[in-house]
N, C-alpha and C positions, 0 to 999 in steps of 0.2 A: 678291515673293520673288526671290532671286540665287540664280544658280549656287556660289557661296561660301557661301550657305545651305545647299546640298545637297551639296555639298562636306563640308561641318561634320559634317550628317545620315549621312553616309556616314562619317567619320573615327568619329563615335560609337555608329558599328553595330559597326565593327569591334573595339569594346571591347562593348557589348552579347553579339556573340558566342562572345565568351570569358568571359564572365561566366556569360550561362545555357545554354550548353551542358553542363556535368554534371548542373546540377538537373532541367532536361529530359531528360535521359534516365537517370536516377536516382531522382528524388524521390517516396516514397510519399505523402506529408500530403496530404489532399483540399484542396481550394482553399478557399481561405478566405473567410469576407462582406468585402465591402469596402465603404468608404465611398458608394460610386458606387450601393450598392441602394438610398438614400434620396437622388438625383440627384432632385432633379424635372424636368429635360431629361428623360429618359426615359420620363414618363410624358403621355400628352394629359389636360388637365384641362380642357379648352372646354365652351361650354355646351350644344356642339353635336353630336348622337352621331356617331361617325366613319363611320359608315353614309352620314351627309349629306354627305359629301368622295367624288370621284371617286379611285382608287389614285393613288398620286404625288403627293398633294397635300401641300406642304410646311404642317407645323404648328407647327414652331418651326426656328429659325435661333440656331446662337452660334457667336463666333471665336477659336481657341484656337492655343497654341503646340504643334506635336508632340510628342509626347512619347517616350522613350526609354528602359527601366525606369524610370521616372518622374522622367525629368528632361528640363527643358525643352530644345528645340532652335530654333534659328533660323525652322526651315518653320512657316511657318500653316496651318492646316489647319481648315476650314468646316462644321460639322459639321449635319446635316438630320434631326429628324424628320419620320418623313412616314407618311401614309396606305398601308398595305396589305393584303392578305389572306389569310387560313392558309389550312392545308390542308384545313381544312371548310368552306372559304368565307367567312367572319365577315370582318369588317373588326377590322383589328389595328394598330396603329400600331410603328415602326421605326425605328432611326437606321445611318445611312450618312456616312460621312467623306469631304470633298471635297479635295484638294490641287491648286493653278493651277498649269497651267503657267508655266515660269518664261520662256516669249518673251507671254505673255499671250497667247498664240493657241487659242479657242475652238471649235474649228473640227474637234479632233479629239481622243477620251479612251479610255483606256482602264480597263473595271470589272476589279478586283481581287477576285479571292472567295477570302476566307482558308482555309486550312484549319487553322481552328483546335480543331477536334473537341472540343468539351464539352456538356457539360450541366448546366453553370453560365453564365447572362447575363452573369455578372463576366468570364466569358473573352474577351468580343466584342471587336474592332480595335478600335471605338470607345473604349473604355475603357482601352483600353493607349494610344491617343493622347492620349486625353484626362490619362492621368498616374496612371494606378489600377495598381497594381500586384496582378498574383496569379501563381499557380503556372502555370496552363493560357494564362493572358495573355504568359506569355513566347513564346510561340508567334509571335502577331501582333508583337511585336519584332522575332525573329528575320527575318520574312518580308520588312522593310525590306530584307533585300539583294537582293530582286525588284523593289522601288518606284524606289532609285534613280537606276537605271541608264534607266527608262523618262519619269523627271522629269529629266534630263538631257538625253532625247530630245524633249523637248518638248509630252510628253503631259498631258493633265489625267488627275489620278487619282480615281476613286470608288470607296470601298472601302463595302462593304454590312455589315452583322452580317446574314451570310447565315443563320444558324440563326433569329433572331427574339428576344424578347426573353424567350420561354422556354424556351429554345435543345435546342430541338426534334432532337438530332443524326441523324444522314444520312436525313431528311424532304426528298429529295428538289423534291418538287412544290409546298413549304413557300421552301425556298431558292430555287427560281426565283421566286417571285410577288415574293419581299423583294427578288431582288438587280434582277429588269426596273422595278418600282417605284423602288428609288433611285436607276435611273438615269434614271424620269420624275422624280424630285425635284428630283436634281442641274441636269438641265436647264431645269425651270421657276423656278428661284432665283437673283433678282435676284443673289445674293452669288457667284456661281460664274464667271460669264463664260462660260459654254455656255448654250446654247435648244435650239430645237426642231431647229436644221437640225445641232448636232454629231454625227460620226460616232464609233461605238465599237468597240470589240473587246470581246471577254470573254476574260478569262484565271484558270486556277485549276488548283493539283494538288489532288491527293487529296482532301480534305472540300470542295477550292474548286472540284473539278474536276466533284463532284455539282451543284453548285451553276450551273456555267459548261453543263456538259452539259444538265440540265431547263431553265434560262435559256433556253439556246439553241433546244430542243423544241419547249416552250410558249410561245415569242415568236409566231410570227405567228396566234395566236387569244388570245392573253389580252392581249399589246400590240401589236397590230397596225403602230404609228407607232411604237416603236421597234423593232421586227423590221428595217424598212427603211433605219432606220441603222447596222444592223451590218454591220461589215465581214468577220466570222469569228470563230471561236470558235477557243484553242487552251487543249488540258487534258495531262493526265498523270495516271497512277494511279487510273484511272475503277473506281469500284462501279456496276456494271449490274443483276446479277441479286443481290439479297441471301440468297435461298435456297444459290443455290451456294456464296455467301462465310462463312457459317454453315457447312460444309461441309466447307469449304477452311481456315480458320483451328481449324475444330474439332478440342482436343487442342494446340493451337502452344505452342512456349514464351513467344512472345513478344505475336503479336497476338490470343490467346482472349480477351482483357477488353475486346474492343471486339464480343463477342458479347451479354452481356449492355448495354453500351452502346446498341447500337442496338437492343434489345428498350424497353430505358426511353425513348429520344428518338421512335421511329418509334409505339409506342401512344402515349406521350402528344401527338402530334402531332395523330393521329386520335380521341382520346378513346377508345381501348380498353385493358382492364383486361384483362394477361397475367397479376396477379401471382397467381390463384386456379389457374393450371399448374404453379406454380412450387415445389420443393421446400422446405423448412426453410434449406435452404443458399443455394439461388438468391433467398430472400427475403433471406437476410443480404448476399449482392454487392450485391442492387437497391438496399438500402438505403443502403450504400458509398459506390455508383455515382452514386446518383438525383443530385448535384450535383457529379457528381465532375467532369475533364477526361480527355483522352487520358495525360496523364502518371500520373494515378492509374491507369491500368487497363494500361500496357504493361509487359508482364514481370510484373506482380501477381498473374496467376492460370495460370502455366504450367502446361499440360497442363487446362486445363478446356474443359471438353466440355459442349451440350446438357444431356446424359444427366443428368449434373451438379446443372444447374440446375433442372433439370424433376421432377416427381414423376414414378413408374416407372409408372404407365398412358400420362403423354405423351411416352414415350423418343420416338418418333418427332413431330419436330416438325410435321409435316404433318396430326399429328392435334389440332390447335389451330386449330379454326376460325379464331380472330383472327388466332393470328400468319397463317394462311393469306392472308388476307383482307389485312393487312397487308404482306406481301413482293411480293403483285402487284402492291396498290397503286403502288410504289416500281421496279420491273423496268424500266427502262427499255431495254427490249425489247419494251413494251406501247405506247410513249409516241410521240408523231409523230415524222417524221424533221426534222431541223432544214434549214431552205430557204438554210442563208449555207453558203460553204466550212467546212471543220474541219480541224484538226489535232490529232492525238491520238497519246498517246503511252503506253508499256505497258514497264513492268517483268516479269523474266522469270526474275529470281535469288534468288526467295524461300527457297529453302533455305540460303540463310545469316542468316536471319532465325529460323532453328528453326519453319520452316513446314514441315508436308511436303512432296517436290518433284514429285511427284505422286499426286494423288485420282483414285481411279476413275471412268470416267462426267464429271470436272474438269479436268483434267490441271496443270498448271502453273500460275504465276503470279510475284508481286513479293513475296511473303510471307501481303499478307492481301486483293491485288485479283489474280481471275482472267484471265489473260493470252487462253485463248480467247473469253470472254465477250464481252471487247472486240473482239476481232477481227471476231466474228459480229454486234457493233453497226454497227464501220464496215464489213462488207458490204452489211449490212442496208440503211442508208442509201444505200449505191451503188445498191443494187436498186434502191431507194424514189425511186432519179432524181436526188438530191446524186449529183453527178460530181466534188464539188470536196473531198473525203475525203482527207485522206492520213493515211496510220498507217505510227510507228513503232514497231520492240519493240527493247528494251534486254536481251537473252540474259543478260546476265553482271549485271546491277543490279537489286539488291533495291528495294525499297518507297522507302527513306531514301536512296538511292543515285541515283538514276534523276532528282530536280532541280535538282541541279548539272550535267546536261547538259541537259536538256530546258531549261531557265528562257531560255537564251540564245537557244535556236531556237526560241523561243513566241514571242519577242521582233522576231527575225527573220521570221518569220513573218508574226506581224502587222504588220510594218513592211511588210512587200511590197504586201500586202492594202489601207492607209492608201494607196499609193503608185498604188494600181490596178493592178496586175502581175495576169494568170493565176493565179488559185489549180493548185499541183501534184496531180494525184492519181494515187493506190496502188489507184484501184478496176481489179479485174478482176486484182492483183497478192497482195490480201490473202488470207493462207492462210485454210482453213475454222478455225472454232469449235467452243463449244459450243451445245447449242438454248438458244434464252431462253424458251420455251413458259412458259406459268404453270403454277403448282404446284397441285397437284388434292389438296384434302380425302382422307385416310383414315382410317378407325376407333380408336377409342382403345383400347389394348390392354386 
């Protein structure tokens, strides 16, 4: 692959992004089936249970042209499935997209974790590279203008379908096992030009940045051999605590439909059944929902609340054992401290989002992610002995605002990190937070 290739890539993003930018941020129609659910690439059919493959294990290999609302481009792009594990442990199988650098040098990569936020599998990167067009899939389009700039740098790229391939949305502990797996994948596969000794970064905002954060957590106990090739983690627009974001988004104009969102992706992730809490009405969203994307739920349910969706014994969400049980799970404020430097970054201007600009007991935020949470993560970590933390907060940049500055300095960032430079750190600078204590069961009304 040439620079003249990603050259091309890049000429035809910039028409990609004038195309679907109104429908993304307009468009009600739920996402539609597409061709790609009867892919057999996606599914392992061996004779052999995926329980018998250690995580990473590459199960099939194809080579495909990139794709760009569904048309083809110059770049190749390597696509893996491969061997990994949900959030209840099972062994589950996954596909992750490879792009080579274009000096062929194998030597150093960076993972991509989309935020592609659905709960449709049609929405995954994979499938918009692969040439599937959908509504939630524009998403991973758009996010090419993060890839190209870092494939001009001379990065190998891996990009994971961090949700899974029942796309399990902000399942945490779900996205780290898929996204540390693809990047045992990408490295074990003859077709890639990386092995064992490539060094990576992680990079993600918002649903990539769940994803980039647990990755980073759970690396040195669930992949101990690639923990020690990481160079740093840098994120943006981090969900920490979900109780508080339920919380904080609850009543918005804009981000409430990503309330019932994560009720449908984070049970079905765990196998628990919310929907016997749930009112007449909050059965009719789940139903909406249950395959919908991020574009089907933003602006769709202005001013919906809990209250809402719940029958009037569970107004208080705490009195839901599951969901209880549930939003711990996922708090990472519970979760290890990650052992590589970080860079993290935090929107602060949610009230131009039609968030409120501050929750009591909450305080602020970037619309629908809590500004002190994060804070009190990268304290946390400073305490926990990561010295190499640095946070920044964007005062004036809502949610959708805050990655057109951050995207260059995640970049910068981990360029330094690849280069061997001192990670900078803000510990001992970062102002206090909120608590991330778990949330304690109460009585049903």
């Amino acid at each position: 692959m040439s620079r003249k290739a990603v050259r091309l890539l890049a000429t035809g993003l910039v028409a990609v992004l004038a195309v679907t930018a109104a429908p993304v941020a307009t468009a009600a129609a739920a996402t539609p089936a597409s061709a790609t659910a009867s892919d057999p690439f996606y599914r392992y059919s061996g004779s052999e249970p995926l329980s018998a493959f250690a995580p990473g294990t590459v199960l099939k290999t194809r080579t495909l042209q990139y794709h760009l609302v569904g048309l083809p481009t110059p770049v190749t792009a390597i696509q893996l499935l491969y061997r990994t594990t949900d959030a209840q442990g099972r062994p589950s199988a996954n596909v992750t997209t490879v792009v080579r650098s274009l000096t062929g040098d194998g030597s150093k990569a960076v993972s991509y974790q989309s935020f592609y936020d659905s709960l449709s599998p049609e929405d995954g990167p994979s499938r918009a590279i692969a040439g599937d067009l959908s509504l939630g899939g524009a998403i991973a389009n758009v996010e090419a203008v993060f890839l190209v700039p870092l494939l001009l740098q001379g990065y190998n790229l891996v990009i994971p379908d961090t949700e899974g391939q029942a796309a399990n949305f902000a399942a945490g502990p779900e996205y780290a096992t898929n996204t540390l797996d693809s990047i045992r994948a990408a490295t074990r596969s003859a077709a890639t030009g990386m092995n064992a000794d490539t060094r990576f970064g992680l990079m993600g905002y918002s649903g990539g940045a769940i994803a980039t954060n647990w990755a980073a957590a759970l690396a040195p106990a669930y992949a101990p051999e690639v923990n020690r090739r990481l160079v740093g983690f840098a994120e943006g627009g981090l969900l920490v605590d979900p109780a508080h974001n339920l919380k904080y988004v609850d009543g918005s104009l804009v981000w409430s439909g990503v309330i019932p969102m994560a009720i449908i992706g984070v049970s079905r992730s765990y196998g628990i059944d919310l929907k016997p809490y749930l009112s007449s009405y909050g059965l009719e969203v789940y139903q909406k929902l249950e395959h919908g994307s991020i574009v089907d739920a933003l602006g769709h349910y202005p001013g919906l609340t809990w209250k809402k969706l719940a029958k009037p014994q569970y107004a208080d969400p705490n009195s839901v054992p599951a969901f209880v049980e549930v939003v711990n799970r996922i708090n990472l404020g519970s979760a290890p401290t990650p052992a590589i430097p970080g860079y993290i970054a935090q929107g602060n201007g949610g009230v131009l989002e039609g968030t409120f600009s501050n929750r009591p007991g909450i305080g602020t935020g970037d619309g629908v992610m809590i500004a002190g949470d994060v804070r009190t993560l990268a304290r946390q970590y400073c305490g926990a002995g990561n010295g190499s933390i640095k946070y920044q907060q964007f005062d004036l940049l809502s949610h959708v605002g805050v990655p057109v500055v951050w995207a260059p300095l995640a970049m910068s960032w981990l360029g330094d990190r690849f280069e061997g430079r001192s990670a900078p750190s803000d510990c001992g600078k970062i102002p206090a937070g909120n608590s991330l204590a778990p949330e304690k069961p109460v009585p049903a009304s």
